[in-house]
N, C-alpha and C positions, 0 to 999 in steps of 0.2 A: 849491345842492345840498350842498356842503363841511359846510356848516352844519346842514340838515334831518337829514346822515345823523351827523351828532355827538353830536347832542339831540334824535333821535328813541329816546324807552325804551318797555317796557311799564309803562306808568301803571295801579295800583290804586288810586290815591285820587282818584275824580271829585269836581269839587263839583259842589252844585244845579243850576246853571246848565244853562240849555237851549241847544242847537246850534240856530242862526237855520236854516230851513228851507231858506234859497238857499245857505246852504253843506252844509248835507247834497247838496243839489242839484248842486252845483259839484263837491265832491268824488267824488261815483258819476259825472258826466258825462264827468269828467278820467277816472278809473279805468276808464269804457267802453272809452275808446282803446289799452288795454291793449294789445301784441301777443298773438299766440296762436299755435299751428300752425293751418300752413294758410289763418290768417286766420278761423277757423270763429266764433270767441268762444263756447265752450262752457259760458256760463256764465249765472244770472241775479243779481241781487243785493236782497236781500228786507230793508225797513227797518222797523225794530222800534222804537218813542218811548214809547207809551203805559207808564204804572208797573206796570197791572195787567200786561203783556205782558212787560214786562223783570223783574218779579218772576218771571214763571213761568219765562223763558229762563234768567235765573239760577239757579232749581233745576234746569232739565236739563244748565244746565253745571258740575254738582257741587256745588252751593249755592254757586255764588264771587259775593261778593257785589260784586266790583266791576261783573259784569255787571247785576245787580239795580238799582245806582244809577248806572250810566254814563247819558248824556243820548240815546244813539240806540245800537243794534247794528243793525248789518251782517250779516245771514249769508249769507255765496257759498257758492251751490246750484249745480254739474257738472251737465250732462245730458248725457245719453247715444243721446238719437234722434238718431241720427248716422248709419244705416246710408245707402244710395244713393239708396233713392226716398222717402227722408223728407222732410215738408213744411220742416220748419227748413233741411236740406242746400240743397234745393230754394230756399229763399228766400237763404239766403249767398251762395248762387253766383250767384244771376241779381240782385244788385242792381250787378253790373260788366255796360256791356253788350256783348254777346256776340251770335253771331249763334248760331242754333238749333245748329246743327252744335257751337260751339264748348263751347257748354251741354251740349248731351250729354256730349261728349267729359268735361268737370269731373265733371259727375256720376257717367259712368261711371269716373272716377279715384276716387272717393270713393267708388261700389260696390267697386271691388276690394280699397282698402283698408281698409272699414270692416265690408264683410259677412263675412267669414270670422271676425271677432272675436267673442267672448261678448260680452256684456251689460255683463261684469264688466269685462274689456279695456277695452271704449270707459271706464268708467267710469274705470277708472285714466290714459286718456289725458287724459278732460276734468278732472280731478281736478288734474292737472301744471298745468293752463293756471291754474284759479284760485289756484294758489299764486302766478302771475305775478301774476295783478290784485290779488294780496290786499298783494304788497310794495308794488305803488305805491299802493293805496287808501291805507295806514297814512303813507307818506311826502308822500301830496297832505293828507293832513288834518294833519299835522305842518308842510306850509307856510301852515297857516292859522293855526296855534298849535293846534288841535285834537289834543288826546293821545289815544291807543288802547294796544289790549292785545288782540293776537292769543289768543283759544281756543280749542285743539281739542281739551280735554277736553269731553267730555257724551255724555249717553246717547242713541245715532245712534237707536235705534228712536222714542225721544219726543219728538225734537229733528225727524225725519221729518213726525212727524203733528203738530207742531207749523207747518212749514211749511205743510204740505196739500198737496202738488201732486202730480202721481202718478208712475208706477214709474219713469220714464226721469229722474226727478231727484232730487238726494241732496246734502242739506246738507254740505259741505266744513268749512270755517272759520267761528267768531262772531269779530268786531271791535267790540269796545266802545269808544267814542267817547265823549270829552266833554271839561273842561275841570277842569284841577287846578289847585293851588298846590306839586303835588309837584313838588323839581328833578328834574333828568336827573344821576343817578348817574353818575359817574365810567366811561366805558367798558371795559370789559376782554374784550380780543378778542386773539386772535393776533397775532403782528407780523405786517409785509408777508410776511420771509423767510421765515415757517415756513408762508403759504400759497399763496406764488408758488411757481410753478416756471417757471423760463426756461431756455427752450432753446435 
């Protein structure tokens, strides 16, 4: 781990090289297990290979062309049907089992606190969760040698209809994936002292 989080950078220069299919695989499988509040995993994760596709995702994310030639993007999509008698809520909570009773009881914890909220609230809650899965996404493909580049620049209305799925989900983050020649720059971070605090 010492190591991943040393010589993990944001890489812009992919080469050609294509990502083997069972490690794209490997790496979203690893990254499913993300934690999350509640356990809910409010997230799904949308994989983009094709040129014709990654040329277009790269004009929605400001024309950066490392997305246009990375070898796979990632983009973590939030949802937000999260209220109490939703099918997704309904499905999270009954794969632990539970006796009828104890099911309700989950769900009615998850009406109380999920129906008083806007649309917009739950979004910024599931929003939080895939910033979790998007750090270990980029650190599980960093223990494969697989370089990436978190971006959340792009225009969210055409990056939307580029996903397709409908109102209760909303593209978060793109992760550009692939394989460079470029090193890991020298890191420059804070010291430990100026971001601990002990008490």
């Amino acid at each position: 781990m010492k190591n991943i989080m040393q010589n993990r950078f944001s890489c812009r220069n992919f080469t050609s090289k294509k990502i083997a299919k069972e490690a794209i695989d490997e790496i979203l499988d690893l990254t499913r297990l993300s934690p999350s509040s509640c356990g809910l995993e409010p997230w799904k994760f949308m994989v983009v290979s094709k040129s014709d596709d990654l040329a277009e995702l790269g004009e929605i994310c400001n024309n950066q062309d490392h997305v246009k030639n990375c070898s796979h993007a990632i983009i973590i999509i939030a949802r937000n049907d999260l209220k109490g008698g939703c099918e997704f809520i309904r499905h999270q909570v009954d794969r632990k089992p539970r006796t009828p009773e104890r099911l309700q009881k989950a769900l009615d914890h998850f009406a109380a606190r999920f129906d008083p909220q806007s649309d917009d609230e739950i979004m910024a809650y599931a929003t939080n969760q895939c910033y979790i899965a998007c750090a270990n996404l980029v650190n599980i493909a960093q223990s494969l040698d697989v370089k990436s580049c978190i971006v959340a620049g792009f225009d969210l209305k055409k990056l939307t209809k580029f996903v397709g799925l409908d109102e209760h989900f909303k593209p978060v983050l793109v992760v550009a994936l692939g394989y460079s020649d470029e090193k890991a720059p020298a890191k420059t971070r804070q010291s430990f002292d100026q971001v601990v605090i002990q008490k």
